[in-house]
matplotlib code that plots the C-alpha trace (Angstrom):
import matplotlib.pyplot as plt

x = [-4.6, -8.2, -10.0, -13.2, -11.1, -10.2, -13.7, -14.9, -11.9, -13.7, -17.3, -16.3, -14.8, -17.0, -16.4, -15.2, -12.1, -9.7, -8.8, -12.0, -15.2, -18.8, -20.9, -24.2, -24.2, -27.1, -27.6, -25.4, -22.4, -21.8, -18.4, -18.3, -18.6, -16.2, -13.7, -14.1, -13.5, -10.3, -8.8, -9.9, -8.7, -5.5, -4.7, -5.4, -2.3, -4.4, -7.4, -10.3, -13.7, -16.2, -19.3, -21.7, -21.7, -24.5, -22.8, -25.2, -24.1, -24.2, -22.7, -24.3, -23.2, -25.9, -24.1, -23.3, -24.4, -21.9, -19.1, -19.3, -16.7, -13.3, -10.8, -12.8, -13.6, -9.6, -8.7, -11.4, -9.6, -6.0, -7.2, -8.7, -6.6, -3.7, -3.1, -4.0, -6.6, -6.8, -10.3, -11.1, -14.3, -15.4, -17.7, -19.5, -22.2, -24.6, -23.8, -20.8, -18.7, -16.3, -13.3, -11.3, -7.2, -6.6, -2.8, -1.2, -0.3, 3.1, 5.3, 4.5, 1.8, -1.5, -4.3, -6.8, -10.2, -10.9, -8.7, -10.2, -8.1, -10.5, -10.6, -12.9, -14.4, -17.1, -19.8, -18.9, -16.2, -15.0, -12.0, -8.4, -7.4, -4.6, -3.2, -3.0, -2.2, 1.0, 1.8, 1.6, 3.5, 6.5, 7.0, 8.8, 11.4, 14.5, 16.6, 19.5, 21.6, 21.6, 22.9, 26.6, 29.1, 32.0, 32.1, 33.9, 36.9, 40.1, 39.8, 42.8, 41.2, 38.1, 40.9, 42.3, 38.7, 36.9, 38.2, 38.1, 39.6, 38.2, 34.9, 36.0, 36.8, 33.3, 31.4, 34.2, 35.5, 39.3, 39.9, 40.5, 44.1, 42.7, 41.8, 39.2, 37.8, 37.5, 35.8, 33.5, 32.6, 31.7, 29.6, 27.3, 27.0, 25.8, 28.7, 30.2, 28.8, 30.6, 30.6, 32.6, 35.3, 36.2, 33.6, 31.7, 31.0, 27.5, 26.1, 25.8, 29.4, 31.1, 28.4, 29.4, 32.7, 34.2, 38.5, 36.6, 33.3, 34.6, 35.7, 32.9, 30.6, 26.9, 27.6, 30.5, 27.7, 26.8, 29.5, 28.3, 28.9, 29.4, 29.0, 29.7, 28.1, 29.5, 26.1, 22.3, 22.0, 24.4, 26.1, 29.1, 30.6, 33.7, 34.8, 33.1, 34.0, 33.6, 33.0, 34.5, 34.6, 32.1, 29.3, 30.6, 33.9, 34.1, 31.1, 32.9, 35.4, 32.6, 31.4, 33.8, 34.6, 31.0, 31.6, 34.5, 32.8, 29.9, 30.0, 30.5, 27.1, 27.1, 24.9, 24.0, 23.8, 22.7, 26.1, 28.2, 28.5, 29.8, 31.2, 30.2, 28.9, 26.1, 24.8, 25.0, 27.1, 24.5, 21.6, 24.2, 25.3, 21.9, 20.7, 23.1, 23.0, 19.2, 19.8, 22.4, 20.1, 16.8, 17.6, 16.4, 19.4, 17.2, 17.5, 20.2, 22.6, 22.0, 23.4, 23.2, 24.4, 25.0, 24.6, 26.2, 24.7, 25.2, 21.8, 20.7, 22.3, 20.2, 20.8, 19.0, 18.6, 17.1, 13.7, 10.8, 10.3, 7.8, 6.1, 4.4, 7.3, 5.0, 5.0, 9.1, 9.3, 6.5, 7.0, 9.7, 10.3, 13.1, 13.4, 16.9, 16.3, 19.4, 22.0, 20.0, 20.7, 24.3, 24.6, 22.7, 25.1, 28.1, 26.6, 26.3, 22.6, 20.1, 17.4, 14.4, 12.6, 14.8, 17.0, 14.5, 13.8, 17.0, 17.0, 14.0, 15.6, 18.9, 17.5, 15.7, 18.4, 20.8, 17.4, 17.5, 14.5, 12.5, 14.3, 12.1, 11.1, 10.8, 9.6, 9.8, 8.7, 12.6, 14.2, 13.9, 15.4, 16.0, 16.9, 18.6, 18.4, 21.0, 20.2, 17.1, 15.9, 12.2, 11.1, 12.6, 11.1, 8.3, 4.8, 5.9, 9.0, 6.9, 4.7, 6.9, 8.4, 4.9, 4.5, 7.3, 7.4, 4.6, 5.4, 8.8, 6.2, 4.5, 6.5, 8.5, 5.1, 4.2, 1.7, 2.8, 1.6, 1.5, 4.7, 6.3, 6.2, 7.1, 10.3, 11.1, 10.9, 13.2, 10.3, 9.5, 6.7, 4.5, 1.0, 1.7, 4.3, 2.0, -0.8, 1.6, 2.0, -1.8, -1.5, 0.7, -1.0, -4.5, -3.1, -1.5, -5.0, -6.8, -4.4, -4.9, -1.6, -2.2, -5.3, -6.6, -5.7, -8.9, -11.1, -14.2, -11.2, -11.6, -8.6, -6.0, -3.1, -3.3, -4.7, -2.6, -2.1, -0.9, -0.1, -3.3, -2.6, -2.1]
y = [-7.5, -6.2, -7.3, -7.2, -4.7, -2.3, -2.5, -1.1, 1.8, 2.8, 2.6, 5.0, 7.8, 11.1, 11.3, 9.6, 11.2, 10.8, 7.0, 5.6, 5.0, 3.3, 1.6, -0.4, -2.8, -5.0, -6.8, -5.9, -2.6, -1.6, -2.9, 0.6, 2.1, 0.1, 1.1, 4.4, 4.3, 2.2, 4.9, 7.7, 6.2, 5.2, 9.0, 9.9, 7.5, 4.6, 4.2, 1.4, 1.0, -0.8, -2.6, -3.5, -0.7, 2.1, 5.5, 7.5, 8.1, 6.3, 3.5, -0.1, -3.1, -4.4, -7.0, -7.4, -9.7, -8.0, -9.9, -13.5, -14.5, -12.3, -13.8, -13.1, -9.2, -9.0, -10.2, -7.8, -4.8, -6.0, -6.7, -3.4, -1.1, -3.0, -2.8, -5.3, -4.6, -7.0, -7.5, -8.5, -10.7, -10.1, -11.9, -9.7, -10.7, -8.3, -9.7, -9.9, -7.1, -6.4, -3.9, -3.5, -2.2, -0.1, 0.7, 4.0, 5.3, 5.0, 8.1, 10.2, 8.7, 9.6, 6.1, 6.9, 4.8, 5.6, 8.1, 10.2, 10.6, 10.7, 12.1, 12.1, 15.5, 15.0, 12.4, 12.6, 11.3, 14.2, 14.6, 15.8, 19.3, 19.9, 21.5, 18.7, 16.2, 19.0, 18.5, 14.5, 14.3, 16.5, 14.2, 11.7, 14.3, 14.8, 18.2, 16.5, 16.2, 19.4, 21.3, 22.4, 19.5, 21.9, 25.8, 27.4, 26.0, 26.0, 24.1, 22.0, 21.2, 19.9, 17.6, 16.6, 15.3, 13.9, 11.5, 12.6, 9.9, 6.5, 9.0, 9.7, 6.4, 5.3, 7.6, 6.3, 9.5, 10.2, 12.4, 16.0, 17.8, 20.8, 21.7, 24.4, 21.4, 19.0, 21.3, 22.2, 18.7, 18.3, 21.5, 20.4, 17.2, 19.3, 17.8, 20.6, 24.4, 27.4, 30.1, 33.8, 32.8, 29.0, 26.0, 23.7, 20.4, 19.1, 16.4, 14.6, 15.1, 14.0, 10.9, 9.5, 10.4, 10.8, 9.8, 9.5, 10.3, 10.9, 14.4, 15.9, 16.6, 16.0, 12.6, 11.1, 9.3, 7.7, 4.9, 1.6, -0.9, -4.5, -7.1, -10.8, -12.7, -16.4, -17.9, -17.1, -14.6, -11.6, -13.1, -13.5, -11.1, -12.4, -9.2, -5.8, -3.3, 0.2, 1.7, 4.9, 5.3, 7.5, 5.5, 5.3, 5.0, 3.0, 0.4, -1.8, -2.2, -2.8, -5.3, -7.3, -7.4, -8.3, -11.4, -12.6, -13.2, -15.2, -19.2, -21.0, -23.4, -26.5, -25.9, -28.6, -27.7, -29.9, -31.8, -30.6, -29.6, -26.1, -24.3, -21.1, -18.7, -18.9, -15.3, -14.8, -11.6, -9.8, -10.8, -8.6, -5.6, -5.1, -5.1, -3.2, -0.2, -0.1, 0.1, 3.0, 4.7, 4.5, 4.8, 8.2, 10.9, 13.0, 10.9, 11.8, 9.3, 6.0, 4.2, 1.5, -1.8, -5.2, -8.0, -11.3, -14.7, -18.2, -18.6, -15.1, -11.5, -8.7, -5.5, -2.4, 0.9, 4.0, 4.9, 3.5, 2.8, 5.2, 2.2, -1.2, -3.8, -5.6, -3.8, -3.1, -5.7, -3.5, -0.4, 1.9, 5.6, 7.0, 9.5, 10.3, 10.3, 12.7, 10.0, 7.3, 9.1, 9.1, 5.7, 4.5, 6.5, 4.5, 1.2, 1.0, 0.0, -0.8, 1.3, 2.0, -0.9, -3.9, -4.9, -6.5, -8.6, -9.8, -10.5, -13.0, -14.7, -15.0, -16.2, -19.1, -19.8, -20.5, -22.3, -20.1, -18.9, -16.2, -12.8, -11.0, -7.2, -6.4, -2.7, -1.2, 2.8, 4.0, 1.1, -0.9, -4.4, -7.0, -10.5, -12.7, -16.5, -19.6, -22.6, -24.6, -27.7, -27.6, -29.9, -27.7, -24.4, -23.2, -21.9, -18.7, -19.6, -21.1, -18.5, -16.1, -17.8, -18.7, -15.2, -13.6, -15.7, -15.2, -11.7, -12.5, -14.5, -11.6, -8.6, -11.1, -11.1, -15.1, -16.2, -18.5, -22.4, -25.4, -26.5, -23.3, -23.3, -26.8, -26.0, -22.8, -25.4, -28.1, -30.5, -33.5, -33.7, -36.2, -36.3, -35.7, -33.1, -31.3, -31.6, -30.1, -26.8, -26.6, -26.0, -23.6, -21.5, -22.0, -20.7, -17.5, -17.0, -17.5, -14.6, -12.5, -12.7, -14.1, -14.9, -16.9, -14.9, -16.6, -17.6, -19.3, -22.1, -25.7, -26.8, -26.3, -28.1, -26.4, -23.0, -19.7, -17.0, -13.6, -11.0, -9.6, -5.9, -7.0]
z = [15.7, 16.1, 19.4, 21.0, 23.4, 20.7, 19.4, 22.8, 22.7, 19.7, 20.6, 23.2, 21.2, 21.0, 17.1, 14.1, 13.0, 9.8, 11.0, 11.8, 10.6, 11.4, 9.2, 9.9, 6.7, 8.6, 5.2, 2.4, 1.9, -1.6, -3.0, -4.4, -1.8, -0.2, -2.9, -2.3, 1.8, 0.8, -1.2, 1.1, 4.3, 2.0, 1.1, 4.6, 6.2, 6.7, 8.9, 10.0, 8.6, 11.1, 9.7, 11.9, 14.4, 14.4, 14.5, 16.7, 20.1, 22.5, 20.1, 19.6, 17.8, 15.0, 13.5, 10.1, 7.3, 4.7, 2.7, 3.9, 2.1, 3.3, 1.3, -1.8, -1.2, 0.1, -3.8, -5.1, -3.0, -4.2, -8.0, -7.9, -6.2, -6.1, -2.4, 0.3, 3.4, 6.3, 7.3, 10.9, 12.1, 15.3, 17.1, 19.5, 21.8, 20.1, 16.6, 14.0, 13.1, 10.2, 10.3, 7.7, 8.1, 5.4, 4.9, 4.2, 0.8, -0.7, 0.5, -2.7, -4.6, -3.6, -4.5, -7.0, -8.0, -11.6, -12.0, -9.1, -5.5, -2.8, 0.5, 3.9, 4.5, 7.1, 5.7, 2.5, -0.1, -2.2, -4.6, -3.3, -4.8, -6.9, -4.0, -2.2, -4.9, -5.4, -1.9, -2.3, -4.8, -3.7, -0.7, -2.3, -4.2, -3.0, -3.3, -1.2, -4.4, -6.0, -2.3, -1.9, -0.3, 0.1, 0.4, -2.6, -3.3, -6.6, -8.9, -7.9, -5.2, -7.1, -8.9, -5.6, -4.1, -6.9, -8.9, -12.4, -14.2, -13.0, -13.9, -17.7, -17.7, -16.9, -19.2, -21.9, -22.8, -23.1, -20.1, -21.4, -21.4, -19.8, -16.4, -17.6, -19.9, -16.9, -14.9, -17.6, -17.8, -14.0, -14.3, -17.4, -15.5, -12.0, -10.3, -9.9, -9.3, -11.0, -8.5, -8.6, -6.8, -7.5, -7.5, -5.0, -5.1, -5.3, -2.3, -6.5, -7.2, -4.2, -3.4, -6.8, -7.6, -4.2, -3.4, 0.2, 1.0, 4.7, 3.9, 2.9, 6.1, 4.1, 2.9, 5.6, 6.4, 3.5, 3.3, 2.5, 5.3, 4.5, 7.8, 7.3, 9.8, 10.9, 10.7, 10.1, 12.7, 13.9, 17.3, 15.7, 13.4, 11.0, 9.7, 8.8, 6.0, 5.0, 1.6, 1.5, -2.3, -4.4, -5.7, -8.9, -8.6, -6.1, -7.3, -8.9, -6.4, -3.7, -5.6, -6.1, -2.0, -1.5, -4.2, -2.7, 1.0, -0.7, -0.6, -3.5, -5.2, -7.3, -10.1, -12.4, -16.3, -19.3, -19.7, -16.4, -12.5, -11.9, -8.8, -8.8, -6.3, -4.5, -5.6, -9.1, -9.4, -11.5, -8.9, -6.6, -8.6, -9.9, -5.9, -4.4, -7.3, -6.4, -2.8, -3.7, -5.9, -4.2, -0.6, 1.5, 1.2, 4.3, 6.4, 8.6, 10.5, 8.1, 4.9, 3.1, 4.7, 3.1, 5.7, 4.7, 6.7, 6.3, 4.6, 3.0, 2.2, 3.1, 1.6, 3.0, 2.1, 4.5, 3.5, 2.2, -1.1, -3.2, -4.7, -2.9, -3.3, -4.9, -7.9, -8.4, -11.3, -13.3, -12.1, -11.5, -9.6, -8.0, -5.4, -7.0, -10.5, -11.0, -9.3, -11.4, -14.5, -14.2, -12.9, -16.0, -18.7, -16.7, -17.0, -13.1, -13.5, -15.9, -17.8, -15.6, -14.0, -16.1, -12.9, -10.8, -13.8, -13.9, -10.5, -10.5, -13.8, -12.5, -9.1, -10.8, -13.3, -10.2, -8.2, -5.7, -3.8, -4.8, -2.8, -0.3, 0.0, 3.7, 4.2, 7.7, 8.7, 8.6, 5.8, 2.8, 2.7, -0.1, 1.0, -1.5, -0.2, -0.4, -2.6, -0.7, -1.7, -2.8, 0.0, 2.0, 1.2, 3.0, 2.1, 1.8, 0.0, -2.8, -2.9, -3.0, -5.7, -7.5, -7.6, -9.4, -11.7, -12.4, -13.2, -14.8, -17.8, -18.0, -18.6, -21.0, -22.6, -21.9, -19.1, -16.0, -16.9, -13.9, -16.3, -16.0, -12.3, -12.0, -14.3, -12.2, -9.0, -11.4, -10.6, -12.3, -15.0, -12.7, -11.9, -7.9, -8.8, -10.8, -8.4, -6.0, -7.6, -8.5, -4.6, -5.1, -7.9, -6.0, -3.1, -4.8, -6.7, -3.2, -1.9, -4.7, -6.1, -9.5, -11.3, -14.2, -17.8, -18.7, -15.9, -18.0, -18.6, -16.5, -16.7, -13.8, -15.5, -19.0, -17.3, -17.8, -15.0, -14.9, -11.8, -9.8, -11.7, -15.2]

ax = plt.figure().add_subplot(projection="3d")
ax.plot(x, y, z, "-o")
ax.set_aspect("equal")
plt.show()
């Protein structure tokens, strides 16, 4: 939160520096110009922009006449870059005053305006160099993988530690006769490094295909922990598991212990009732194998962690991810593209960018709340939630809801209708019903998360929407 406090702590710096900025704007600021400051300050870890304040020294307030309407230039700044800004009004005794909170780029991914990334240097706006685009990018790859998880070792001992069947079995190739042809196998694959004397196993071999990851000192730590909790917070803990399998061949078997903790949901079909879980099991598998995949291997002392409540699951992964969360159902990158690969060719997890979209479709075919994306400095978390009534969701719920579905119509190439969303909510085709989720989509347009696909249109029933970046 931005107070008249803070204001002052500003006014009294000697200089602007690479997080803070003055502007007069008496009258008007260009929404250019504004642009351009977003994306700057964005590339530069985040930063404020002040309107309203003269920048000589000793620093006065002028007030500010720019952008009366701040819900409209914070969907401008979203539908145009594609990340949000929260903009501040002050009221100061000498006058109004504007600052805008512009957010950090994505760990990796530098933001660009037109296909130009922009940076501060001095007064001016000036395009980053390839240098430091280089050095953007590189943050977000990972060379955990490809290091050494044992010293040189026999090959029977490379048998002994991984386990090369269940791993054969997954790729669906008969497991070869030879030793030499097994080990030849794991090499091509960069499980496995050929050295003079014997072999080592890769931090890639042993985190997938592991007996236990426990005896290999880079990745003892990167067991996945699964916590069931006796209610909706973590004061009482029922019982608590370890993982201690390889990725791979220990996924399925995870799985399967994760299922079996779940409650069980009534869901009602054309003709019948069915019991069946709460979580749909592919909502799960396709969660958990992104958690696996996309979580932070650097980072030293953490795993991934499945916490089981009365009311939700949360599932997180250290590390932030390398795109906004609001974009994982259209976009897709991986900081382990290597461990991604193989997980694919096993049929652990889906082509690039398809699991999320099976998330939201299997979440509304059981009528289940939309799941969250809850991104803190150090983790990632995904939050699956239990069967709510619709009366009993809250605004957020139903925008979160309003929201990816709106996305789900759209990468499946059709456009979010008042009927669609009423469906997704299994609401009645009434006139208060509908009016009801022309809230809803008015809000989500008034936050910037959707918009009209054709905005000349009158009609709110029959109108179409798609997501803010289409």
């Amino acid at each position: 939160m931005i107070t008249l406090e803070k204001l002052a702590e500003w006014l009294a710096v000697p200089h602007e520096h690479e997080h803070l900025e003055f502007k007069e704007a008496k009258q008007h600021y260009d929404d250019e110009k504004l642009l351009r400051y977003c994306v700057a300050f964005a590339n530069e870890l985040g930063g404020h922009l002040v309107l309203g304040v003269r920048n000589n020294i000793p620093r006065k307030v002028v007030g500010t006449s720019a952008f009366p309407n701040l819900g409209a230039v914070k969907s401008y700044v979203l539908h145009k870059l594609h990340f949000r800004v929260e903009i501040y009004e002050l009221t100061h005794p000498d006058g109004r005053v504007l600052v805008f909170e512009i957010p950090p780029r994505p760990i990796g991914r530098p933001q660009g305006l037109d296909g130009t990334y922009l940076m501060r240097s001095g007064e001016e706006l000036v395009p980053m160099s390839p240098d430091q685009l280089q050095r953007i990018f590189a943050e977000g790859q990972s060379n955990f993988l490809v290091h050494d998880a044992t010293s040189v070792i026999i090959a029977d001992e490379v048998i002994a530690m991984l386990d090369v069947q269940k791993y054969f079995d997954l790729i669906k190739l008969p497991l070869p006769a030879t030793r030499d042809a097994i080990l030849s196998r794991l090499v091509s694959e960069k499980l496995v490094r050929s050295k003079k004397d014997g072999f080592c196993i890769t931090n890639l071999g042993a985190i997938l295909l592991a007996k236990d990851l426990r005896v290999f000192e880079s990745v003892k730590r990167k067991t996945v922990r699964i916590i069931k909790y006796a209610d909706n917070n973590k004061i009482k803990t029922e019982r608590e598991h370890i993982s201690v399998k390889g990725y791979a061949v220990g996924f399925e078997e995870l799985i399967d212990y994760i299922n079996n903790q779940l409650p069980m949901n009534e869901i009602i079909g054309k003709a019948l009732r069915e019991e069946v879980r709460m979580y749909p099991e592919l909502v799960i598998r396709e969660v958990v194998a992104n958690a696996l995949i996309h979580q932070d291997l650097e980072l030293s002392g953490s795993s991934v962690m499945v916490e089981i409540y009365s009311d939700r699951i949360e599932f997180t992964n250290p590390g932030q991810p390398l795109i906004e969360a609001e974009r994982f159902v259209d976009e897709y990158r991986s900081r382990n593209e290597s461990l991604a690969d193989v997980m694919r060719r096993m049929g652990i997890c889906e082509i690039k960018g398809s699991g999320i979209d099976k998330v939201v479709f299997n979440t509304e075919l059981y009528q289940l709340p939309a799941h969250d994306v809850r991104v803190t400095s150090s983790c990632t978390t995904v939050v699956l939630f239990s069967y709510k009534e619709f009366r009993l969701m809250d605004n957020a719920d139903r925008l979160r809801a309003c929201y990816l579905h709106c996305c789900l119509k759209y990468v499946s190439n059709e456009k979010m209708t008042n009927q669609s969303l009423r469906e997704r909510f299994k609401l009645d085709d009434t006139r208060a019903k509908s009016a009801i989720v022309s809230q809803i989509i008015a809000a989500s347009v008034e936050q910037g998360e959707v918009k009209p696909d054709d905005p000349a249109s009158a009609s709110k029933r029959y109108a179409k929407y798609i997501p803010f970046w289409a």
